[in-house]
C-alpha positions as CSV (number, residue, x, y, z in Angstrom):
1,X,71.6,267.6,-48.6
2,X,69.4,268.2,-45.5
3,X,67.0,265.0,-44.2
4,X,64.6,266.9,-43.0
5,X,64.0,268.3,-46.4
6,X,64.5,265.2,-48.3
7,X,61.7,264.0,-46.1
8,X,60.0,266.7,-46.8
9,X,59.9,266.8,-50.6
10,X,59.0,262.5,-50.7
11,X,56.2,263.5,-48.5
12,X,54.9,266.2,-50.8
13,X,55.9,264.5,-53.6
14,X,53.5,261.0,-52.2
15,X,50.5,263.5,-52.0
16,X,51.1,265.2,-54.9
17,X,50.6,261.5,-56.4
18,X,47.7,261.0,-54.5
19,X,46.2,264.3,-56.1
20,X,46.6,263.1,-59.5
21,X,45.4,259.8,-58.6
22,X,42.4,261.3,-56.9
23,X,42.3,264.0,-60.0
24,X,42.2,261.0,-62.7
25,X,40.1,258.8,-61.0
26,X,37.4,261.9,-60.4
27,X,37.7,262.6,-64.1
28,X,37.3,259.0,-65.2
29,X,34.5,258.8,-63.6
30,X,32.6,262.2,-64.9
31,X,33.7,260.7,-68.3
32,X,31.9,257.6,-67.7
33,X,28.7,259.5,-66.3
34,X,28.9,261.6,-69.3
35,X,29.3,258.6,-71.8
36,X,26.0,256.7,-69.9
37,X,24.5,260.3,-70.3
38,X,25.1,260.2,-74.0
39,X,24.1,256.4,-74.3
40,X,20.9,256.8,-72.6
41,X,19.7,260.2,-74.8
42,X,20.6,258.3,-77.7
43,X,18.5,255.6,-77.0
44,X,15.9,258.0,-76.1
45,X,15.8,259.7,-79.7
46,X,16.2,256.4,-81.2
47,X,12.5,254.8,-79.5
48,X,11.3,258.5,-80.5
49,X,12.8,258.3,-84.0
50,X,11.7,254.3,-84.3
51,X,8.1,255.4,-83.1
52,X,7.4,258.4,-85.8
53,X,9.0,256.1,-88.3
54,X,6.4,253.6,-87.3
55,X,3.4,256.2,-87.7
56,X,4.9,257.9,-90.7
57,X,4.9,254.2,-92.1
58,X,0.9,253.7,-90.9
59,X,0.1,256.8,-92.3
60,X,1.1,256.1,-95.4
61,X,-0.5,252.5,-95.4
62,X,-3.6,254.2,-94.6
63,X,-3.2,256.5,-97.3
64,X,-2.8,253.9,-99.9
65,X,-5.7,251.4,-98.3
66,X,-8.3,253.6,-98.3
67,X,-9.1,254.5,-102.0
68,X,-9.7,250.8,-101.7
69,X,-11.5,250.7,-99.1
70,X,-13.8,253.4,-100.8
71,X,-14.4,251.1,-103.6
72,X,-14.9,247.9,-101.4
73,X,-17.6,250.3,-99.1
74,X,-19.2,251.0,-102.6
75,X,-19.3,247.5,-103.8
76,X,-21.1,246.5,-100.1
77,X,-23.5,249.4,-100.4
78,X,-24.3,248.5,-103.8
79,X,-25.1,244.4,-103.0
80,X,-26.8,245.7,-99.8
81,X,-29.0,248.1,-101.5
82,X,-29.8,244.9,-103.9
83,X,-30.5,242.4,-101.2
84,X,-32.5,244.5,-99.8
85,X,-34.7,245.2,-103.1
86,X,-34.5,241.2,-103.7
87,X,-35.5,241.2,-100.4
88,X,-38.2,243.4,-100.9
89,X,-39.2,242.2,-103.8
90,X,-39.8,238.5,-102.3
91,X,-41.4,239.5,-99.2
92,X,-44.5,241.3,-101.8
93,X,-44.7,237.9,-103.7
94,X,-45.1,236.1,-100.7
95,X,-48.4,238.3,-100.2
């Protein structure tokens, strides 16, 4: 066996290591870039899911409050409309 190609082949052989270090460390990396990538879009959807969920939820509320709210307008307008004739009618027997 030759030392000068011994030599050689442990000195190829050290940066071929180096390669695949440098290779797997690169790709760890893009992995990890890729997996905040994926964290931070889920989050995203999840504040855009969470926010139509909340008006979807305030729409309906609203759709079930405001037959009531009908009815309670009606029942003001109706006691209004009779203060104001008891009203009315006080203020002409003051006269």
């Amino acid at each position: 066996m030759n030392p000068v190609n011994s030599e050689w082949q442990d000195d190829a052989r050290k940066w071929l290591w180096y390669f695949l270090a440098a290779l797997l460390a690169s790709q760890l990396y893009f992995v990890r870039e890729l997996l905040a990538a994926l964290f931070l879009f889920a989050l995203g959807f999840g504040v855009l899911a969470g926010l139509a969920l909340f008006l979807l939820l305030i729409k309906r509320a609203c759709q079930f409050s405001m037959p009531g709210l009908d009815r309670t307008h009606a029942v003001w307008r109706r006691l209004r409309a009779a203060g104001s004739a008891r009203l009315g009618k006080s203020v002409e027997s003051q006269r």
